[in-house]
C-alpha positions, 0 to 999 in steps of 0.5 A, a space after each residue: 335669169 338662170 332659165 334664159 341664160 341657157 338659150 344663149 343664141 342670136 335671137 336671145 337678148 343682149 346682155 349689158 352692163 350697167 355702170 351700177 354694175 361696174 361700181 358694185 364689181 369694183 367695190 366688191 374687188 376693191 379695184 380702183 382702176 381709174 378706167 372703171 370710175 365714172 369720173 375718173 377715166 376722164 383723166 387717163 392722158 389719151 384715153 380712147 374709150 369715151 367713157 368707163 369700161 367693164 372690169 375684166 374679171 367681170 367679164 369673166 365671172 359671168 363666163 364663168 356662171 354661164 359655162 356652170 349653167 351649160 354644164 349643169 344643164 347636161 348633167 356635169 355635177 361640180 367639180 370637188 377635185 382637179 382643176 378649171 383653168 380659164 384662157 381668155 383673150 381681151 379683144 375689145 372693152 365693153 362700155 356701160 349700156 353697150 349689148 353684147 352677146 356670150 357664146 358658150 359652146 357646148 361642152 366637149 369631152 376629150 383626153 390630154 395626152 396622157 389619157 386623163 379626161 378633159 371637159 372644155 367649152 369655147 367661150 366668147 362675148 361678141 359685140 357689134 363689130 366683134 370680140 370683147 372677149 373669147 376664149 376656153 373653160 377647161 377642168 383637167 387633172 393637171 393644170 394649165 398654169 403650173 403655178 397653182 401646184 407650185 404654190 408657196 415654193 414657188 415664192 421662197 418663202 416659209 409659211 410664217 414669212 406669209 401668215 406675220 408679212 406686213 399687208 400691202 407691202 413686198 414680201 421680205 427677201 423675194 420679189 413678190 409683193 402681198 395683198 391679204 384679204 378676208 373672202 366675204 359672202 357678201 362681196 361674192 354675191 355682190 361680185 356675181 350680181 354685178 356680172 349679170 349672174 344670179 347669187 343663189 345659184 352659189 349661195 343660199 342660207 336656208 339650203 345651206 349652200 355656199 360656193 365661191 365662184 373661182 373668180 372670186 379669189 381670182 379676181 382680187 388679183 387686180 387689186 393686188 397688182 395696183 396697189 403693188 403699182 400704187 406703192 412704187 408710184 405709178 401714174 395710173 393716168 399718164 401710163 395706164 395699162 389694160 390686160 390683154 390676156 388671162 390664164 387662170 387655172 383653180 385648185 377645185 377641191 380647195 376653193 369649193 371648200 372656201 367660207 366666209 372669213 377665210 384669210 386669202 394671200 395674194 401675190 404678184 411679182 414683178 413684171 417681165 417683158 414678153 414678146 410682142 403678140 395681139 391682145 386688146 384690138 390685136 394691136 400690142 406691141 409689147 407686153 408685160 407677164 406678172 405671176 399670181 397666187 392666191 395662198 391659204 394660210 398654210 401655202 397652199 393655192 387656191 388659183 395660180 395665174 398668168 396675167 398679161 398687160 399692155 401699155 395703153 399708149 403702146 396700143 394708141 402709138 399703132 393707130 
């Protein structure tokens, strides 16, 4: 896998996901999102896809393997400090067996505006007819979503507030909703294998290694938001909503240091309405910003997110 994934060209074989695939990335990330339920998307009033569809955050992890792979590759070592920031734009679905093609451009050197390196790659998942997915990988000293620097005082609240909160649940006098969880090697591993990524490339007990890809911690943000949706009573089949856009960006010096057990925090907050863009199918008319985080125990973050989601009806209403 690590060998053909870097000769990612038009005469390379297309990469497809399975619905094993899907289940296995749902279960790791406990997301139960009807439109990934080979079952439940039969359900979802007016849904367009035929069928179920690949999580986002596995769509990303394997981005997220194959830049690690391309860097690798031309001797960038791992980061231990600075941030990554991942941008991406969902452009389209991808469905189970349906190929599809990664781009990952070659990696760039350039300077922010205050002289501090920067090393980039533009990334894109290409299927026929076009986009599912495309966007960039970028380790910089400061960060793109500032969120991550901001961490807990961003929140209003105290470091005890977040260690006794109720799970599941708003955290008391704020308008941040909490959904605490326990990083595991295995749901890491399960995560990565079932987004086409090779799990000894990040893990290995008789080397020791242990490394938790960024999108691990960052995706349990889609679990977070639906069961913040699910405790207001959300209909998940009537009114169901699809991410249009991403912005991630990842503390590296604390998530190479995350081990199995870790306790992880993370909170969402209420939805504000953003102007009307493109997103999936460059066709949505409205859309909604929710903030994350993802908290150590002591407030601070591991990752810092901008995540935006559309109405799926909104997105069938202009044809």
């Amino acid at each position: 896998m690590a060998s053909a994934a870097l000769q990612l060209d038009e005469t390379s074989a297309p990469f497809r996901f399975q619905q094993i695939h899907i289940d296995v990335a749902r279960n790791a990330t406990d997301d139960f999102n009807p439109f990934h339920d080979s079952r439940k998307w039969r359900l979802i009033r007016n849904n367009p896809f035929g069928g179920p569809i690949a999580l986002g955050f596995q769509m990303e992890c394997l981005v997220e393997y194959l830049v690690s792979l391309e860097r690798q590759a031309r001797g960038y070592p791992l980061p231990q400090g600075g941030f990554r920031n991942y941008q991406f734009t969902f452009a389209d679905v991808l469905r189970p067996d349906e190929p599809f093609q990664p781009e990952i451009r070659a990696t760039r050197e350039t300077r922010d505006d205050q002289g501090l390196p920067v090393i980039a790659n533009r990334v894109i998942l290409r299927k026929e007819g076009g986009l599912a997915l495309m966007g960039n990988v970028r380790d910089t000293a400061t960060p793109q979503c500032p969120l991550v620097t901001e961490g807990l005082s961003r929140v209003g609240a105290s470091e005890e507030q977040l260690r006794t909160a109720p799970d599941r649940q708003p955290l008391a006098e704020t308008d941040w909703f909490l959904k605490r969880k326990y990083l595991m090697n295995g749901n890491a591993k399960n995560l990565i294998s079932a987004s086409l990524g090779d799990q000894a490339w990040y893990f290995d007990e008789i080397e020791h290694r242990v490394n938790f890809p960024d999108m691990v911690p960052a995706s349990l943000i889609s679990c977070a938001l639906l069961e913040r949706a699910d405790s207001m009573g959300f209909d998940f089949y009537a009114n169901p909503m699809v991410y249009t856009s991403h912005l991630i960006s990842v503390d590296q010096g604390l998530a190479r240091a995350l081990r199995s057990n870790d306790c992880l925090h993370i909170l969402v907050d209420a939805p504000e309405p953003v102007a009307k863009g493109g997103g999936l199918r460059g066709a949505a008319p409205e859309q909604h910003r929710h903030h994350c985080l993802g908290l150590l125990p002591d407030g601070r973050a591991v990752f810092g997110a901008e995540v935006l989601l559309t109405p799926l009806q909104a997105i069938l209403a202009r044809g």
